[in-house]
Each structure stands twice: as C-alpha cells, then as structure tokens.
N, C-alpha and C positions, 0 to 999 in steps of 0.2 A: 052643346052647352049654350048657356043663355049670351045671346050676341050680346055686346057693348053699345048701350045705350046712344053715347056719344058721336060714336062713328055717324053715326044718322046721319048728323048735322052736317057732313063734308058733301052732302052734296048741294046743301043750299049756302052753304060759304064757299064751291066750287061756283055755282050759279049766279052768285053774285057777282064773284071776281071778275068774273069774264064777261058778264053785263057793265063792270065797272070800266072793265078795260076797253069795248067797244063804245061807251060813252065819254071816255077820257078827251079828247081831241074837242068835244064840241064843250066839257066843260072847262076850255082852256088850257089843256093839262099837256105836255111832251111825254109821247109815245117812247118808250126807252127798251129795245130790245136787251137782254141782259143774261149772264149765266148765273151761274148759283152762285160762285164765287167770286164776287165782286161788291162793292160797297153800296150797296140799297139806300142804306142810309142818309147818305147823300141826296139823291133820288127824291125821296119825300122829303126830305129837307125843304129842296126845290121846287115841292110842288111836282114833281112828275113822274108818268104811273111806268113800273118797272114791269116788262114782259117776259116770257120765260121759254123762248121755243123748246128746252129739254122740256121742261113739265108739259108743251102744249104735246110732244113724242111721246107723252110715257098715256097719257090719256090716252091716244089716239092707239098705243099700242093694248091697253088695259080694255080700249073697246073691242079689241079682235079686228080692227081694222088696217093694220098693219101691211098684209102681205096685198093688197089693193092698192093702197097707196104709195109703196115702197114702188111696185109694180111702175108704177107714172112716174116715180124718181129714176128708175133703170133705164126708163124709155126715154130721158134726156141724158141719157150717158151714163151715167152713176152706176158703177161697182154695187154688185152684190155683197162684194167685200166690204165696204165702205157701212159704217156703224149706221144700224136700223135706227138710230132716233134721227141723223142726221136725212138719212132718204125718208123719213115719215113724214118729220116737218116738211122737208120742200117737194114730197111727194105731194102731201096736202096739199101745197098751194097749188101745182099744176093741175089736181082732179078736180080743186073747188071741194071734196069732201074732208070734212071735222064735226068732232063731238063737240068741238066749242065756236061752232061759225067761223071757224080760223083765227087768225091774230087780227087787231088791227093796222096797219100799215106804220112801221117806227120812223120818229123821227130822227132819231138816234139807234148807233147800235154799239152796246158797250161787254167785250170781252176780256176776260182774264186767260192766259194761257197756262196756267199752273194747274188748270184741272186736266184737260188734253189738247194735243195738237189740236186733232180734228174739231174742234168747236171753232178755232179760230177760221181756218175754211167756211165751215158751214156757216158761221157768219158773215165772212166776205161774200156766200156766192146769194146771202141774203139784203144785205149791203146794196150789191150791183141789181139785185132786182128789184128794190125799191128806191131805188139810186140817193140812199141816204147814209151818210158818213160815219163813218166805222171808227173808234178809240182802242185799241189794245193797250191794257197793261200787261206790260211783257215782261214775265217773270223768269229766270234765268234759275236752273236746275238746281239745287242746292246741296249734289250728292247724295251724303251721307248725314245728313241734316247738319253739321258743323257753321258755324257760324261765320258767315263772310258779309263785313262792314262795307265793303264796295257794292255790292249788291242791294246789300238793304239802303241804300243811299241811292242806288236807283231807282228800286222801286218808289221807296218814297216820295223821289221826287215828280215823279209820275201821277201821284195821290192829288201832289200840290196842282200841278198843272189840271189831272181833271178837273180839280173846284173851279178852278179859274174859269175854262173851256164850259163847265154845265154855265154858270154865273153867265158866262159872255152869253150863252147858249138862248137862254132864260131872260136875259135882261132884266135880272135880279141877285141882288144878295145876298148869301146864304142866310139862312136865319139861325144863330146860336142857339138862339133854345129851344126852337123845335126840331136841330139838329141832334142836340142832346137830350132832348127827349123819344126821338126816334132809334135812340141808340140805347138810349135805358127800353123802351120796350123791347127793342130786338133783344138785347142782354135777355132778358126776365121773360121772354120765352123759350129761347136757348137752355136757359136754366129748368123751365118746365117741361121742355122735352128732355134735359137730362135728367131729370126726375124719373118720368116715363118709361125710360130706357131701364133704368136700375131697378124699376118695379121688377122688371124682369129676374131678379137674383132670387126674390123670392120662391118659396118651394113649396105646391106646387105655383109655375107661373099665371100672374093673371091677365097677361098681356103677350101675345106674341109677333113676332116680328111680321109676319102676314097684316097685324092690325096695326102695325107702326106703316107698312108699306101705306097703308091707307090713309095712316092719321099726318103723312109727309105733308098735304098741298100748302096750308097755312106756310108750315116751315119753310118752303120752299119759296112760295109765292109771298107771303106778306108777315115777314120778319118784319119787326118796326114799327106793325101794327098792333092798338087795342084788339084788332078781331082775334091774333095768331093769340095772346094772352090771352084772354075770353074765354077761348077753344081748350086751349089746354089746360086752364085752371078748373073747367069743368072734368075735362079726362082726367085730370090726374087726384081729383076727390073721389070721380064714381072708382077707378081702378083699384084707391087705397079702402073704400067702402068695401069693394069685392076681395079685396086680402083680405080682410080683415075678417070677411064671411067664408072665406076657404072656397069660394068661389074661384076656380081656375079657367083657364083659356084653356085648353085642351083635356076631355073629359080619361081620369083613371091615367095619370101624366107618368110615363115608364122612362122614357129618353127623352134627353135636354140635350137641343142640339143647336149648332151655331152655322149662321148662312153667310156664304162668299159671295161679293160681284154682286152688281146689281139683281135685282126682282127680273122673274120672269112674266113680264106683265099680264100676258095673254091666259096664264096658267095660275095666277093669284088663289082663284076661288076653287081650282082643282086640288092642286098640289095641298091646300091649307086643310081640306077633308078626308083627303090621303091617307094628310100625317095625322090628322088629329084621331083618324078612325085605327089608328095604330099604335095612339097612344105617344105620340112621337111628338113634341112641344118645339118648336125654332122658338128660342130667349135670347138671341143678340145674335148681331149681326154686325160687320164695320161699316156696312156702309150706311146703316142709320147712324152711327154716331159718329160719321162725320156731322151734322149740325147741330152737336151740342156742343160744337167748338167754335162756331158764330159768333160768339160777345167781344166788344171791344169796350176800351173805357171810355170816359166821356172826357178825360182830359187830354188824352192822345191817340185820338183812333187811330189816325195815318198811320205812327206807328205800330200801333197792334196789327194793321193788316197787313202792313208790309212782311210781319215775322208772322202772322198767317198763311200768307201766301208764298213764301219763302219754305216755310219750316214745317208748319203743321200738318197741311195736305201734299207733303214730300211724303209717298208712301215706297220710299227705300224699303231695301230687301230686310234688311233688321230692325227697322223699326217697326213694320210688318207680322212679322214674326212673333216678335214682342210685344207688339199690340195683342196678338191671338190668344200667344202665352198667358199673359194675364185677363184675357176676357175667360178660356178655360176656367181657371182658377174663380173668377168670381162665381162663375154661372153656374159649378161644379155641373160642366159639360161631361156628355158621353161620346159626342162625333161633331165631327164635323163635315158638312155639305159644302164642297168645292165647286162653284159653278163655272166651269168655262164658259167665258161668253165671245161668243165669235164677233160680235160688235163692240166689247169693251179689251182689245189685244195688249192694251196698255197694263192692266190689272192682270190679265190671263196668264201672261205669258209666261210670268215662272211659278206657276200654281203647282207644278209637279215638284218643285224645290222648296214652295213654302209647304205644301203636305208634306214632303219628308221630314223636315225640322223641326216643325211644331209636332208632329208623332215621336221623334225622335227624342225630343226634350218634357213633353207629355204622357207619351204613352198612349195618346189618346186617337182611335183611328179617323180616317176620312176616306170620303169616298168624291171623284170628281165628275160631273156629271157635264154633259157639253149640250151647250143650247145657246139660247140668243135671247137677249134682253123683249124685242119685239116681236121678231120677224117667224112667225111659224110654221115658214117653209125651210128655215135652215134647223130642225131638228123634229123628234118622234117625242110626244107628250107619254108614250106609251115606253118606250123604252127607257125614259126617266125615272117612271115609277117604279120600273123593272129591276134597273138599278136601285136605287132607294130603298125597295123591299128587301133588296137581298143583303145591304147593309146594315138593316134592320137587324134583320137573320140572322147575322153575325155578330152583331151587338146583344142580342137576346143570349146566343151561345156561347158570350164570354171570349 
C-alpha cells in the first residue's frame, strides 16, 4: 500500500533531537537523563534538555543491534535475564557503538518508579557512571487503583521538592508562563496522538499500530514541544485525507487485531509485511496509548501527575482486562496478539490470565507469542510467524 507520507519526517526530527541533545551543554543547557514518566515540563520550563536512555534502547534495538551490545552489557556482569533495553543502553556505552553517537553525558538523572523497578537500577548504575546525582520519585503501588490520600500527598510532595532541587540546580526561577506554555503544548499533542490512535476505529484502518510504533519518538522524546505539534498535526490531516480516500494501512484488510507488550523492535519491518500480506491489520495496541494520557492542566499539574503516576499507569489485573474489553469493542477486533516479553516480566506475567478473561468475556481468541522487546537471541523470528499463521488459520475457519 501506499506508505504514509509523514513518517518520512522521523528521521530528520530523530536527527535533529540527538544533534540537539549533543549540543545542549555548550549551549548552556542541563543534561537531564529522564524516563517517559516523569514531568518534562518542568525541564524546559528550565531551560534544560531532557534525555531518554529507553528511547536511546529501542533505537538501538530497531537497528538490529541489540544482541552485540547487550553481549558488552553481559560481559560486565549483567543477567541475560535482566531487561534488553536496560543491557543495550549500558551495553552501548561499554562498546562505544550507537545509531545516535550515544547519549551526552547527564547532569542530572531523573527517575519515576511507577513505570518499573528495573529503570530505577538502570539508572543508579548510570548515575555511578557518570557520577552525577540521581532524584527518584518514588511512587508507592496503588493496588487496585483505589484512592489513597496519604500517598498522593506524598507523591506530591516530592513534585514540590523537585522544582525547588531543578531551580537550586539551575540557578533560576521557574518561569510561569513558559511552564504553562510547555504544558499546553505537551497537553495538544497528547491530544493529537489521541487523535491518531482512534483513527484506528475506522474500517478499513488507515493507520496501524506498526506505524504508531514509528510515529512514537516526538511523543516520547519531545512532549512540550512546537516540534511534537507540528508532526502530528501533519499526520493526523494526511491520515484523515487517506480515510476519507478509502485509502487503508493494510491492503484487502480481513482481520483487526490488537498488540500486547511492547513492539518487537528488531522485527518491526518483518512482522508488519507478514501481516499486511495476509491481510491482517494491528488497530490498537495498550501500549501506544499509554501517551495519550500525558496532559496535565496548567492550573495544577503536580496534582495531575501525582494521580498519573498513582493511578493511571497502575496496570492492575482489572483494569487491564478492561482496558482490553473496551478497546475489543471499539476496534470491532477479531484476535488478539499476546506478546510475552522476557524483558518486560512486569506486564508478562499474568498474560495467561489476562487471555483467559478477556476471551472469556469476549469470545474473542488470542494467541501468545514469547519473544523479547530487543534481544534477538532470546527468540526464533521464524517460529513467531509460525504461530501467527496458524492463528490466522483459525480465525479464517471460524
């Protein structure tokens, strides 16, 4: 089918970012190591440019270059066990090899523990290698997502203290209103990747989740920015110009299917011709929209993000479930694709209990496929499709 225009452009707003980020330091800027889930906003507020070792791991795993550098991670100790973005990043820095000349050196390194343990490691043992001083916001489990005021009181105050700590950091004052302006941008791309996302409902799709894995960096890397607007306000005219043309992402579209767990990076460009040559469309996925849940307001972020990082990215067993339930229902899915991923154990590990439920309450089958976000020696690209075919097969036969 005719590729999407737009995507072109991620490799020169990749290009840039990381030219930006290796210039940061000489044009005054604080280096800020950082996770997905944490307050960016802040950040430029300040004037200082936020880094992303997961996005520099999914790159480096999306190059195939993975199992070389994980290799130099193993050979300073590190578990095979131990999550492939985490040994890619500090694989990379031991080989010296990256698709993006590596990171620049942080002055800062700021993690939220509400995504996983292991990030917080992998940033202390990044931390101790450039011997620069580490912030956790330490987010305490929140069950069953139920609401507990003690907690959001601690988090929050943790919110307070970082401004203080950047501010001391900085030797400057937050500025109001380019704090709330960096937080209406973030909001208003948030909003256009939820856009994005629900193009996906339409039938056939013009967008599939293969091309969201792609159209991620902005969103990831530079929420708050004009550039992440910019990007998406282009995708998301050319996508509704292509609905509007019967123009689909996947040509002669038979099955609507929905993706678990993160992308398998290495297998992007395979798996997506796979399915598309089968007529087999991915239209949602949970783990893209987690960031269409990004926006805070401008009158009280703190607390937005406190009951973000409390609530929203608590992916309990039933709200899980029910997250699925209703993505089925919109997408009017035929299957579901369970990825086990041996590097994300946190998600995995009751995949055999969220497939029973969601078929259970559906009707709708799955099939679980075990692989690994990067690492392309912990699984057979050939025995994925093997499986996949035969779920096909069975979807075909009713």
């Amino acid at each position: 089918m005719e590729p999407i225009k737009s995507l072109k452009q991620i490799k020169k707003v990749t290009t840039e970012y990381f030219t930006a980020a290796h210039m940061a330091r000489q044009n005054n800027k604080k280096v800020v190591y950082c996770n997905v889930f944490t307050p960016v906003e802040m950040l430029y507020a300040l004037d200082m440019f936020p880094v992303y070792p997961e996005n520099h791991a999914a790159i480096v795993g999306a190059r195939k270059m993975a199992a070389e550098v994980s290799a130099a991670a193993e050979g300073m100790g590190y578990s095979m066990d131990l999550c492939s973005y985490a040994r890619c990043d500090l694989g990379s820095i031991k080989a010296g090899i990256s698709p993006t000349w590596g990171l620049p050196k942080p002055d800062l390194i700021l993690v939220s523990n509400c995504q996983c343990g292991t990030l917080t490691k992998w940033f202390e043992v990044l931390g101790r290698m450039y011997s620069a001083p580490m912030i956790l916001i330490d987010v305490p489990h929140s069950d069953d997502g139920a609401a507990d005021i003690e907690a959001e009181k601690y988090v929050r105050a943790q919110l307070v203290d970082l401004m203080g700590r950047l501010e001391e950091m900085t030797g400057r004052k937050l500025d109001e209103a380019m704090f709330k302006e960096t937080i209406r941008l973030s909001g208003e791309a948030s909003d256009l990747w939820t856009r994005m996302l629900e193009l996906g409902m339409k039938r056939p799709a013009p967008i599939t989740v293969f091309d969201q894995f792609i159209a991620m960096f902005p969103m990831v890397s530079q929420r708050g920015t004009q550039i992440a607007v910019d990007f998406y306000s282009g995708l998301i005219d050319e996508l509704e110009e292509r609905s509007a043309a019967g123009i689909s992402a996947v040509k002669n579209e038979k099955y609507r299917l929905f993706w678990d767990n993160l992308p398998i990076w290495p297998e992007l460009g395979r798996l997506s011709t796979f399915l598309g040559d089968r007529g087999a469309a991915l239209v949602t996925s949970i783990y893209t929209w987690a960031w269409s849940k990004l926006a805070v307001s401008q009158d009280d972020p703190l607390t937005d993000w406190t009951k973000q990082y409390l609530y929203t990215f608590n992916l309990h067993f039933k709200s899980r479930v029910d997250n699925y339930v209703d993505l089925a229902r919109n997408y009017q899915l035929d299957g579901f694709l369970y990825h086990s991923n041996r590097s994300c154990k946190w998600i995995s590990q009751d995949v055999q209990e969220v497939r029973a439920a969601v078929t259970e309450i559906t009707g709708i089958p799955g099939v679980i496929i075990e692989a690994d976000q990067n690492d392309t020696r912990q699984y057979s690209v050939e025995t994925l499709e093997k499986q996949i075919d035969n779920f096909l097969d069975m979807l075909r036969k009713g």
